[in-house]
Residue frames as a rotation matrix with the C-alpha (Angstrom) as fourth column:
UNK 1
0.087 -0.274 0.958 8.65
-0.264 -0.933 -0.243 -10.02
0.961 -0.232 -0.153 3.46
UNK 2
-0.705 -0.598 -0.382 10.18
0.388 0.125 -0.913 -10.37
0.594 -0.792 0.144 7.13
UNK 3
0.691 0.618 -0.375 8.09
0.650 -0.304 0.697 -9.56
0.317 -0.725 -0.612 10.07
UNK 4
0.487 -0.662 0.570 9.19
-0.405 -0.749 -0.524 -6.25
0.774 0.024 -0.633 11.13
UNK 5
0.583 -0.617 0.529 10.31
-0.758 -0.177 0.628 -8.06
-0.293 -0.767 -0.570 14.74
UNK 6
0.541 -0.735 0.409 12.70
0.806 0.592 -0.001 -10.22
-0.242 0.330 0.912 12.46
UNK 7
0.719 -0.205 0.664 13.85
0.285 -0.785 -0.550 -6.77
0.635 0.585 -0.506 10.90
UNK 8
0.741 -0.292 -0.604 17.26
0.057 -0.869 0.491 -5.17
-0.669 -0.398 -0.628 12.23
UNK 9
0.791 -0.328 -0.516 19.80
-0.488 -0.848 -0.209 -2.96
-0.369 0.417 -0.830 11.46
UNK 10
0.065 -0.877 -0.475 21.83
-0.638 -0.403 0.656 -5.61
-0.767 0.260 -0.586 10.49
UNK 11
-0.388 0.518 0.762 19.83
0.457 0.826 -0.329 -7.34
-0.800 0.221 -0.557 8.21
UNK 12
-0.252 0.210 0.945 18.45
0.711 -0.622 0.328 -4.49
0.657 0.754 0.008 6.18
UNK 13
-0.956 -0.191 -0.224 19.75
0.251 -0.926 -0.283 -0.91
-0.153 -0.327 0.933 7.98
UNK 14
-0.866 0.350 0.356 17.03
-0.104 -0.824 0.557 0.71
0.488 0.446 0.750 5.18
UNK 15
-0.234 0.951 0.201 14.19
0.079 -0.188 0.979 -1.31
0.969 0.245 -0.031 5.93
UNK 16
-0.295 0.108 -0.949 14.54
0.918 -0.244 -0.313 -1.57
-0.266 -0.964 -0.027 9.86
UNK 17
-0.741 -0.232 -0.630 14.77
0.369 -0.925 -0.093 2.26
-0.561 -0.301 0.771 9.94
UNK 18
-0.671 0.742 0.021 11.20
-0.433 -0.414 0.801 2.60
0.602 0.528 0.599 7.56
UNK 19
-0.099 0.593 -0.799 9.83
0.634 0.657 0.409 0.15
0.767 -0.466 -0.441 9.96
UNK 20
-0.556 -0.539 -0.633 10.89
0.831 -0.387 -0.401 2.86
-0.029 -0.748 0.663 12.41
UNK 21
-0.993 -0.024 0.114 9.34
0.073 -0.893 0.444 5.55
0.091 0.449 0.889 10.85
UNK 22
0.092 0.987 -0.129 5.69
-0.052 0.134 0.990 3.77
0.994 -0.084 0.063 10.34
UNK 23
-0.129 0.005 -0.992 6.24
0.925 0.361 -0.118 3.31
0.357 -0.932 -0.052 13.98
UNK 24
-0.692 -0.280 -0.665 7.02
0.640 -0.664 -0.387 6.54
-0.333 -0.694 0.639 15.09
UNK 25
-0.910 0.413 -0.025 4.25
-0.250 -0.501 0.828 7.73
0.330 0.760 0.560 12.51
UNK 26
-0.124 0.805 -0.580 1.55
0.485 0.559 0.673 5.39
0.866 -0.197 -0.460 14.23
UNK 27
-0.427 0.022 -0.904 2.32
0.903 -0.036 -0.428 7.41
-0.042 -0.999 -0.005 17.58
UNK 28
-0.871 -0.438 -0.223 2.34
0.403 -0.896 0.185 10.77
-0.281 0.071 0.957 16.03
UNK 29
-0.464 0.746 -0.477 -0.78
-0.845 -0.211 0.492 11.28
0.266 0.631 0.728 13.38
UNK 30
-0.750 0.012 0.662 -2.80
-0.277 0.902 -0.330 8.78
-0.601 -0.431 -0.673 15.55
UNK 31
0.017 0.671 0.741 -6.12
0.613 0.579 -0.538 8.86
-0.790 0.463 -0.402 12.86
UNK 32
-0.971 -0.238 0.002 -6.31
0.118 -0.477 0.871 9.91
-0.206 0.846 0.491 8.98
UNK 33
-0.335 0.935 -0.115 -9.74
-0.578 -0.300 -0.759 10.96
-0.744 -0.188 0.641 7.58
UNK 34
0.461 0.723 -0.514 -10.01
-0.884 0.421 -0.201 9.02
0.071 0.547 0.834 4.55
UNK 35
-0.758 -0.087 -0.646 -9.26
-0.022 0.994 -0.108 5.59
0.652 -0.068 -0.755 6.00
UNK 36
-0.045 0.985 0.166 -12.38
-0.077 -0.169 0.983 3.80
0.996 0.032 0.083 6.93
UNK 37
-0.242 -0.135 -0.961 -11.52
0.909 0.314 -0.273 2.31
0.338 -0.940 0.047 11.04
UNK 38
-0.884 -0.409 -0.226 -10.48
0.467 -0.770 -0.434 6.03
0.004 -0.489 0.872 11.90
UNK 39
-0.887 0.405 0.224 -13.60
-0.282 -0.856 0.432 7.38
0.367 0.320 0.873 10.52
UNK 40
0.226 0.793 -0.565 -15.86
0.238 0.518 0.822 4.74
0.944 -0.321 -0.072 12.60
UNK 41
0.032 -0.096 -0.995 -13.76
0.981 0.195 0.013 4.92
0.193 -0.976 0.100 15.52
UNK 42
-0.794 0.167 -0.584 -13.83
0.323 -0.698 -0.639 8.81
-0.515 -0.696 0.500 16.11
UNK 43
0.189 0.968 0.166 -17.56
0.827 -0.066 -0.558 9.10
-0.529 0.243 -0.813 14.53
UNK 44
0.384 -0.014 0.923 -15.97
0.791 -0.510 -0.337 10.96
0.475 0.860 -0.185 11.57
UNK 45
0.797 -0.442 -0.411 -13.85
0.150 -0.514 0.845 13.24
-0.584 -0.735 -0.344 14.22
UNK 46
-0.012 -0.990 0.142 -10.84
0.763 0.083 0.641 12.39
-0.646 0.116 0.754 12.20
UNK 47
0.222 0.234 0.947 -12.50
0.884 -0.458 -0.094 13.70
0.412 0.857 -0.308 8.90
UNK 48
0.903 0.386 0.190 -12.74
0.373 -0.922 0.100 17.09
0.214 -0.019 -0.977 10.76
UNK 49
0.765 -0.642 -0.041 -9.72
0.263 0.254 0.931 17.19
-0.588 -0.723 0.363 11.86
UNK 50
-0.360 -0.617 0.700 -7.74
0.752 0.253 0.609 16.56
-0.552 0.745 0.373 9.20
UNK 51
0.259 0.619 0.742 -10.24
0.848 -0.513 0.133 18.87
0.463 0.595 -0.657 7.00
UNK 52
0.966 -0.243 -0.094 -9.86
-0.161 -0.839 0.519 22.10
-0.205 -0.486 -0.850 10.12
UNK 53
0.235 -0.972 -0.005 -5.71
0.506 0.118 0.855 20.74
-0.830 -0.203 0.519 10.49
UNK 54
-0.219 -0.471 0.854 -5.66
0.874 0.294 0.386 22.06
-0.433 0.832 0.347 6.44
UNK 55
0.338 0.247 0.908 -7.76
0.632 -0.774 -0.025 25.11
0.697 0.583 -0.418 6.20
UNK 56
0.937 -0.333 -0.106 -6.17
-0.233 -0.822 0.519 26.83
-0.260 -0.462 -0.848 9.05
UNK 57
0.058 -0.996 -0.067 -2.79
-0.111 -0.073 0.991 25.67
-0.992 -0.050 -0.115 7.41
UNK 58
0.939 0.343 -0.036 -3.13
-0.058 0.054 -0.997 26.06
-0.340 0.938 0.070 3.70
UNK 59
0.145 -0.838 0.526 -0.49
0.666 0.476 0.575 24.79
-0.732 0.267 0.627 1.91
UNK 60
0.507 -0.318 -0.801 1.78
-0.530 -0.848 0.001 28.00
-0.680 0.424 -0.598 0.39
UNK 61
0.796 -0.226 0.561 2.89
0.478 0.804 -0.354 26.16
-0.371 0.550 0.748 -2.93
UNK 62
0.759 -0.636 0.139 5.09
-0.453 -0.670 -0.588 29.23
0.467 0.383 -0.797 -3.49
UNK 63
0.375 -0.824 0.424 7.79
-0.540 0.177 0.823 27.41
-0.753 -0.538 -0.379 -0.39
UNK 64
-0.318 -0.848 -0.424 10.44
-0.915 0.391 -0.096 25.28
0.247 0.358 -0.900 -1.71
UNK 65
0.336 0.866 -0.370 9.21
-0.546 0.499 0.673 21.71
0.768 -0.024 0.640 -1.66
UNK 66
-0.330 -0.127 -0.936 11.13
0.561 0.770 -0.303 20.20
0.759 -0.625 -0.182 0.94
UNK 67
-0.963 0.057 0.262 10.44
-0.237 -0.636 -0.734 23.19
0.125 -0.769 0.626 3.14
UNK 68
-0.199 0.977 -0.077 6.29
-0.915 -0.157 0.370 22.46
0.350 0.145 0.926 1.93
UNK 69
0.232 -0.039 -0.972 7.15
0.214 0.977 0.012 18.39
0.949 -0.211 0.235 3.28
UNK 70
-0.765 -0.564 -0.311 8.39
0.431 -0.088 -0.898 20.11
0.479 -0.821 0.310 6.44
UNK 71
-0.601 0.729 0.329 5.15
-0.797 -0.515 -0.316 22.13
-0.061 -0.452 0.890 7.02
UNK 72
0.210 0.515 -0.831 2.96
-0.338 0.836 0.432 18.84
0.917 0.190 0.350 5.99
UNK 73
-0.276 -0.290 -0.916 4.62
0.586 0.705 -0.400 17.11
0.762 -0.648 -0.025 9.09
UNK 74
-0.964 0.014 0.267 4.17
-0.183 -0.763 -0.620 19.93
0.195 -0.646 0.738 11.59
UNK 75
-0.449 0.839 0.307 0.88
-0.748 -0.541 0.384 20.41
0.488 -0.057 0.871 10.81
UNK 76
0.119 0.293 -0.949 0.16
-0.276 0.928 0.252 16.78
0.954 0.231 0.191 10.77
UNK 77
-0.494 -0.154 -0.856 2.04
0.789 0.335 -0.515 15.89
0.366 -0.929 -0.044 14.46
UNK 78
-0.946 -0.295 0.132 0.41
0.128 -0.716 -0.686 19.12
0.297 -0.632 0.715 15.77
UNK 79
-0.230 0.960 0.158 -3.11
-0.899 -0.272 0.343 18.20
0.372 -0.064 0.926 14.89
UNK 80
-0.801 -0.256 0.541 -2.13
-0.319 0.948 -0.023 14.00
-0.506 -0.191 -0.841 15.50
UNK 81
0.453 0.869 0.198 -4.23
-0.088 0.264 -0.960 13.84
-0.887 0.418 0.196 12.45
UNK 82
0.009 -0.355 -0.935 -3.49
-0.584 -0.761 0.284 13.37
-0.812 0.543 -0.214 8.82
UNK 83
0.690 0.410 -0.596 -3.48
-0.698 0.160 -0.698 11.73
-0.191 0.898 0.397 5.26
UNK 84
0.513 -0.858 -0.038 -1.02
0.726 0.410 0.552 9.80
-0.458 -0.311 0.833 3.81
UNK 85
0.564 -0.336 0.754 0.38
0.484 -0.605 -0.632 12.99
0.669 0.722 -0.179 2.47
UNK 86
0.439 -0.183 0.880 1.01
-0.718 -0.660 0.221 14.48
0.541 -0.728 -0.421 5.83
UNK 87
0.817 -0.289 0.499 1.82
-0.286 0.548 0.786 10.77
-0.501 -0.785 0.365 7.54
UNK 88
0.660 -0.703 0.266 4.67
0.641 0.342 -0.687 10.53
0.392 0.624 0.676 4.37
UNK 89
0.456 -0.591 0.666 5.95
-0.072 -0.770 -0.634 13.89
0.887 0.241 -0.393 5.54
UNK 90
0.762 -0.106 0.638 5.96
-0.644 -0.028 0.765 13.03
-0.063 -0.994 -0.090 8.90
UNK 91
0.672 -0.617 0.409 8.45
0.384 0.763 0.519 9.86
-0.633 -0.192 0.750 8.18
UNK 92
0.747 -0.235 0.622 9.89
0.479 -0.458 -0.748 11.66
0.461 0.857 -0.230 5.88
UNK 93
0.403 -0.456 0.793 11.16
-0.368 -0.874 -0.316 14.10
0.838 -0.165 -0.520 8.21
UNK 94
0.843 -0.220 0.492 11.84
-0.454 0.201 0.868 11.70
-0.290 -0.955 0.070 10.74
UNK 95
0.768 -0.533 0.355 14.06
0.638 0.678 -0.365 9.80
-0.046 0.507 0.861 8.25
UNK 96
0.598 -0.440 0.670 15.70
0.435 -0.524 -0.732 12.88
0.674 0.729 -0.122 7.54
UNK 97
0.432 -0.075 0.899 16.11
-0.443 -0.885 0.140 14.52
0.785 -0.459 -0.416 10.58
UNK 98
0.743 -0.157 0.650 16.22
-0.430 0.632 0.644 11.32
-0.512 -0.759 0.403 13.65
UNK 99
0.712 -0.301 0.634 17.90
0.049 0.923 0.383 9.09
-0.700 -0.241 0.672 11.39
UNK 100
0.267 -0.713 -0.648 19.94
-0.609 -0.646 0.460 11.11
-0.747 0.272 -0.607 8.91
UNK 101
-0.242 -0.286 0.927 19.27
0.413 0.834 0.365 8.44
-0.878 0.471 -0.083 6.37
UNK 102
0.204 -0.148 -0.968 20.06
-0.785 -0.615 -0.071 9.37
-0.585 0.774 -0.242 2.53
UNK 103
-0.860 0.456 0.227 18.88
-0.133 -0.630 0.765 9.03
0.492 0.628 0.603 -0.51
UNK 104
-0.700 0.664 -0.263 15.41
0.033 -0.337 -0.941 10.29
-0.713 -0.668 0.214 0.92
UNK 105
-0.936 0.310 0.164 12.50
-0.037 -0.551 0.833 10.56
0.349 0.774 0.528 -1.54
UNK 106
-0.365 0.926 -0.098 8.93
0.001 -0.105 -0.994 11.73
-0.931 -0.363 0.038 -0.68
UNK 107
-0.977 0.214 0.020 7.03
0.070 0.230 0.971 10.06
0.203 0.949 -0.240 -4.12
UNK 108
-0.056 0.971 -0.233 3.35
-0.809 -0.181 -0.560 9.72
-0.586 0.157 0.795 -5.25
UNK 109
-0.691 0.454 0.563 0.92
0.714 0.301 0.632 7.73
0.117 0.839 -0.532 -7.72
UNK 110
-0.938 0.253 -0.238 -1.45
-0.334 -0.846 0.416 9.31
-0.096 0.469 0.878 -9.48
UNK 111
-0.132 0.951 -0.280 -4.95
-0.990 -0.111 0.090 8.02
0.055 0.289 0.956 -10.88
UNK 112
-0.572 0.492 0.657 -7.14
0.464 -0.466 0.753 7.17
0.677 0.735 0.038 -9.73
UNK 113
0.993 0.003 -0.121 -6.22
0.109 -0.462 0.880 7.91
-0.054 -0.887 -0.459 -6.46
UNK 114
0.339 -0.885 0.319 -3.36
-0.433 -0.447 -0.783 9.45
0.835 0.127 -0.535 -5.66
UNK 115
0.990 -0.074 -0.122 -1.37
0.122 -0.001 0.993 8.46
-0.073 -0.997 0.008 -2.43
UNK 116
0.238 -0.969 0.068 2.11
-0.676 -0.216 -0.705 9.47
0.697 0.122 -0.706 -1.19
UNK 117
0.886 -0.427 -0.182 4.52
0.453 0.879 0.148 7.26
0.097 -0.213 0.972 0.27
UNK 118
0.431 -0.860 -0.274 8.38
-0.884 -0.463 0.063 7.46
-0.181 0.215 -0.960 0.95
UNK 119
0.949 -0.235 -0.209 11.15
0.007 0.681 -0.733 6.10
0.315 0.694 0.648 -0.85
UNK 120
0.677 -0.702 0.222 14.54
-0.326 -0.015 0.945 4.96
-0.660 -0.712 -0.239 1.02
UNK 121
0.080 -0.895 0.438 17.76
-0.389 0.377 0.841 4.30
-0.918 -0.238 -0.318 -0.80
UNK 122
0.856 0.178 0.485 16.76
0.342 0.509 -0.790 4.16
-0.388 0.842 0.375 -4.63
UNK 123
-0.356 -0.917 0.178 20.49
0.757 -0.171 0.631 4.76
-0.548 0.360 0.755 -6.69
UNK 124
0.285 0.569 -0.771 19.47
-0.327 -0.698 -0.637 8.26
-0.901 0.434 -0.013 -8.42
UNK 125
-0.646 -0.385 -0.659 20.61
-0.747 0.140 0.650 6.13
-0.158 0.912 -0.378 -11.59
UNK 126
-0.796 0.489 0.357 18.12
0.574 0.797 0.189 3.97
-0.192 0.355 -0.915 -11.44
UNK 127
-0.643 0.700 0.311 14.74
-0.100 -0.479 0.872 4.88
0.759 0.530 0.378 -13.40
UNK 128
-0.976 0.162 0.147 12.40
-0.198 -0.375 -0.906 6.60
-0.092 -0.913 0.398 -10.70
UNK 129
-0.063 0.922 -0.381 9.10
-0.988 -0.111 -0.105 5.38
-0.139 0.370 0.919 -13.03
UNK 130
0.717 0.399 -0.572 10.10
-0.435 0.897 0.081 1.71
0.545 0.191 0.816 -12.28
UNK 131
0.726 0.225 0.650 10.44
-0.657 0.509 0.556 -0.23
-0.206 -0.831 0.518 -9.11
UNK 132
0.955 -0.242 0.170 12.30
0.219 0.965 0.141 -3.14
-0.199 -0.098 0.975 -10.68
UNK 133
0.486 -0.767 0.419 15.36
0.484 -0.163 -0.860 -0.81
0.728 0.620 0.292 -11.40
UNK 134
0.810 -0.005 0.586 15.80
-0.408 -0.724 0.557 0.30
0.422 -0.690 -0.589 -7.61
UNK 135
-0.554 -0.833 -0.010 17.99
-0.547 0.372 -0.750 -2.09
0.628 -0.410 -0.662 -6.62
UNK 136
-0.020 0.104 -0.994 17.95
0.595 0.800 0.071 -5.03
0.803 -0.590 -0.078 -3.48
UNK 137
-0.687 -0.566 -0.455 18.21
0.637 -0.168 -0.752 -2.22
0.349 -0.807 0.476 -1.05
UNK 138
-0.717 0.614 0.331 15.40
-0.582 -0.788 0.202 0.27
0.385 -0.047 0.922 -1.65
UNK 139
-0.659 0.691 -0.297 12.38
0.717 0.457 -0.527 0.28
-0.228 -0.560 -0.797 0.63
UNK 140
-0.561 0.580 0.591 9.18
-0.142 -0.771 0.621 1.61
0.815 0.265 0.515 0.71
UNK 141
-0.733 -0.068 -0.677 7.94
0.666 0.132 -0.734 3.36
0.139 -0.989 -0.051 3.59
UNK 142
-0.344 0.930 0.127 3.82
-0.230 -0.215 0.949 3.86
0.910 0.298 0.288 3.57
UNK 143
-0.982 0.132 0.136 2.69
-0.180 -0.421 -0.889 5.14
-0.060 -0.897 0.437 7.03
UNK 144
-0.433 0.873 -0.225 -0.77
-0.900 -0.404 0.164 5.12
0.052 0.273 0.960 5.75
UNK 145
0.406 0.235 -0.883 -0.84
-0.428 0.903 0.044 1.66
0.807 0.360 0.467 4.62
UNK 146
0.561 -0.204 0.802 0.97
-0.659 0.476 0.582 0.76
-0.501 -0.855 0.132 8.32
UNK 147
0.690 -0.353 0.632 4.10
0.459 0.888 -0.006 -1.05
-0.559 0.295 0.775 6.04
UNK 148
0.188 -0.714 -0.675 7.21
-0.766 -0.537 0.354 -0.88
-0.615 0.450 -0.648 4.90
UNK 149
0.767 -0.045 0.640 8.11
0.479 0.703 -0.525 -3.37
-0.426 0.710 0.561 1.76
UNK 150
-0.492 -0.867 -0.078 11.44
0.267 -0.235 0.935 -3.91
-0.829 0.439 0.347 -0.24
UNK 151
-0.128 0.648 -0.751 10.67
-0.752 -0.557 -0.353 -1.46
-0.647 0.519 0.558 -3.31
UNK 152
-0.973 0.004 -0.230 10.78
-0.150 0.749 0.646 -5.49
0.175 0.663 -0.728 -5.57
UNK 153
-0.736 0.667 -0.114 7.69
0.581 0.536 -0.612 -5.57
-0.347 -0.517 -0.782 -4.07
UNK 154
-0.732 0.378 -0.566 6.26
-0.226 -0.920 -0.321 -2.22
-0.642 -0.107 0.759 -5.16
UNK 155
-0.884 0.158 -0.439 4.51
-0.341 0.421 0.840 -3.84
0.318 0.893 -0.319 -8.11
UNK 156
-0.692 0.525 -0.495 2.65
0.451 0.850 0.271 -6.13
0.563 -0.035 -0.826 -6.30
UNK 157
-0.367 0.659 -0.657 1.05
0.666 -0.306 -0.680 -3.63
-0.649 -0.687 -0.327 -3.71
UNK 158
0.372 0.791 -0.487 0.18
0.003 -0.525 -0.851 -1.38
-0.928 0.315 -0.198 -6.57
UNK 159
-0.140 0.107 0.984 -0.09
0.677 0.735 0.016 -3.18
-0.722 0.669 -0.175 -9.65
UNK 160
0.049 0.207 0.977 0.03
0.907 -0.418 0.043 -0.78
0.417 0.885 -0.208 -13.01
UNK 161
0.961 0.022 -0.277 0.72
0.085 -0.972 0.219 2.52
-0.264 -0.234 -0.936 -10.81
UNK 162
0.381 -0.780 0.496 3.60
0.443 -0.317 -0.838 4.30
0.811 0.539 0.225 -11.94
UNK 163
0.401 -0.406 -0.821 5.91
0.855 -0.155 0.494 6.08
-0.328 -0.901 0.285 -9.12
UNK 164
0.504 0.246 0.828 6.43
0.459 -0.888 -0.016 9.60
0.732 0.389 -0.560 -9.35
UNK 165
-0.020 -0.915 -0.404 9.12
0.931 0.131 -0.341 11.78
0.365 -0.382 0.849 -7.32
UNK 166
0.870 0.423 0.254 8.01
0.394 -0.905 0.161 14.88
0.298 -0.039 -0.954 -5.79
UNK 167
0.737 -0.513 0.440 11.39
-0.315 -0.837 -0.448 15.57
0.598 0.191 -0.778 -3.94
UNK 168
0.585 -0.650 -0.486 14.72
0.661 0.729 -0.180 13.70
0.471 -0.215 0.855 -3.16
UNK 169
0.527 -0.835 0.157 17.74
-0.815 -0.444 0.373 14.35
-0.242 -0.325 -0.914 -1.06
UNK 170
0.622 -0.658 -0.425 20.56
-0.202 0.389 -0.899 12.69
0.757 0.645 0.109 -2.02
C-alpha cells in the first residue's frame, strides 16, 4: 500500500480522496471513546463525550438512512467526539458532499464487534459480501482505524469478516 504522501489524484483519484476524508476526519471528531490512546489521553473524557454526544441525540431509526448518516456526522463534528460509526458518517458526508464522489457506501461487519467503515467506488455488480469482487479501484475508507486501503486488501485487515452495506449512493 502507498504512503498516503505518494497518493494523488492521479494515481488513484478514489484512494487520494479517502485519504482526504481520514484527514479531514482526524481534524473533526478529534477523540472516540472506545479506542484505548483517547481514553488515556482525556482520562476517559472521550468516553463521556461520546456517551452525553448520543443520549442528548438519540438516533430516530424511523429517518431515512442516509438522512440517519447525516445526523451521525453532525452530531459527531459538533461534539469533535465519536465512534467509528459517527467518524464513517463524518467521511461519508464529506465524500458526498466536498468531493461529490460516487458510488458512496457507508458498510459494517458484524460479530464480534461490529465497526463501520466507508466504501468508495465498488461496481454495484460486484458482490457487496466479498472484497475480492470490487474491482482494482475500490477503496476503503476507516477513519477509526486512521487508513484508507485498496478494498484487495480488505481481507487482510479483517480476516473472515464479511462486509455488509447499510446504504449506497450510486
Amino acid at each position: 500500500m502507498p504512503d498516503s504522501a505518494d497518493v494523488s489524484p492521479l494515481t488513484s483519484p478514489l484512494l487520494y480522496y479517502a485519504e482526504q476524508a481520514v484527514k479531514y476526519v482526524e481534524f473533526a471528531v478529534e477523540v472516540a471513546a472506545n479506542r484505548l490512546s483517547d481514553l488515556l489521553a482525556t482520562g476517559g473524557g472521550s468516553y463521556v463525550c461520546v456517551t452525553a454526544s448520543r443520549l442528548f441525540n438519540p438516533d430516530d431509526k424511523s429517518l431515512p438512512k442516509l438522512e440517519r448518516i447525516h445526523q451521525w456526522a453532525a452530531r459527531a463534528e459538533d461534539a469533535g467526539c465519536g465512534n467509528c460509526g459517527e467518524q464513517a458518517a463524518v467521511a461519508f458526508v464529506y465524500l458526498e458532499k466536498l468531493r461529490s464522489v460516487r458510488p458512496l457506501e457507508f458498510m459494517y461487519v458484524e460479530a464480534p464487534y461490529d465497526h463501520n467503515y466507508v466504501v468508495v467506488g465498488r461496481p454495484e455488480s460486484s458482490d457487496v459480501s466479498d472484497p475480492a469482487t470490487w474491482g482494482s479501484t475500490a477503496v476503503v475508507c476507516d477513519p477509526w482505524k486512521d487508513k484508507s486501503y485498496a478494498a484487495a486488501d480488505f481481507a487482510t485487515v479483517w480476516p473472515g469478516r464479511t462486509p455488509v452495506c447499510f446504504h449506497r449512493l450510486p
